[in-house]
N, C-alpha and C positions, 0 to 999 in steps of 0.2 A: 190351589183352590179345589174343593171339597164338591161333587155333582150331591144335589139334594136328590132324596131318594124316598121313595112314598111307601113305607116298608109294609108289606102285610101281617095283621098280627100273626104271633107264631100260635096262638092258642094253645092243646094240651102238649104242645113241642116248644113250650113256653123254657129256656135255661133255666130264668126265674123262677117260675113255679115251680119247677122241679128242684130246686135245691130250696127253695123255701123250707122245705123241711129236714134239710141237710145242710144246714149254713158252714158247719163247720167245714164241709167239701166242697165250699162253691171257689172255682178255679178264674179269678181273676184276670181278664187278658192284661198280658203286658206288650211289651213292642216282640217282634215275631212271631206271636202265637196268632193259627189261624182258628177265624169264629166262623158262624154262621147265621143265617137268618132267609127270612123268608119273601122272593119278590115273585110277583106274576105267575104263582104256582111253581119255579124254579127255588131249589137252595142255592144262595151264594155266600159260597166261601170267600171271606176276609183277612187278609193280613195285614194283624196292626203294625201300624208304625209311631203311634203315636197316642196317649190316652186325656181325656180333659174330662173333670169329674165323672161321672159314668156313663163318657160315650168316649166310642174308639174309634181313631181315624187309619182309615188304610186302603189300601189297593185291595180291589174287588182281580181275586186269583182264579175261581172256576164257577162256571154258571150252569147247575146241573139240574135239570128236569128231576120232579118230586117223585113221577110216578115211573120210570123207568130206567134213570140215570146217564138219558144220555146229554154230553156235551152239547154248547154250546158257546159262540164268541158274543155271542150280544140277545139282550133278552129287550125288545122296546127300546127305548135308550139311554140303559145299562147295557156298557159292554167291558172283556174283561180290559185290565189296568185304569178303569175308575180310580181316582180316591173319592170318599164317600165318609160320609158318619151312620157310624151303626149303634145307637142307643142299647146298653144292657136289657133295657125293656123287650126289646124287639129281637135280642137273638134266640136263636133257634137250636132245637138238637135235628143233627144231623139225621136223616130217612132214612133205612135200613132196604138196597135195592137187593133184588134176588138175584144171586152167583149167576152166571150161564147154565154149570152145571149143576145149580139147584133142581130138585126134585119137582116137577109139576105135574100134582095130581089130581 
């Protein structure tokens, strides 16, 4: 059984939108591939294991804070090894967190 999950929209971290104009490269999950999307200001990563029209079911693998990437095992109650449905509407691209040893100036 499947935790329902109140996903946030991803807005312009939309997968969707973004390949909206790139059809020909939109990467289709199938079983192993991990997605992502958006809950609580956290990205969670997902691995599918299973696909039903265009939504993916899987275990919820890392629960990582938007704005500084650090872990955690449960976000509210989302925690990791969920399974969950993650609608194609709803995924996300991945946040770009700054290295350690990126430059801060």
């Amino acid at each position: 059984m499947h935790k329902h999950v109140e996903w946030d929209d991803p807005g312009s971290a939309s997968v969707e939108r973004y390949y909206k104009d790139h059809p020909q490269d939109y990467p289709e999950p199938h079983e192993g591939s991990i997605i992502s999307a958006r809950f609580r200001g956290f990205s969670v990563r997902v691995r599918v294991d299973a696909r039903v029209e265009d939504t993916s079911i899987g275990e919820v693998v890392a629960l990582i804070a938007a704005d500084n990437g650090r872990r955690e095992q449960s976000v509210g109650d989302l925690a990791l090894g969920d399974t969950v449905r993650l609608p194609d509407a709803l995924r996300a691209m991945e946040p770009r967190h700054p290295a350690a040893d990126d430059d801060q100036d």
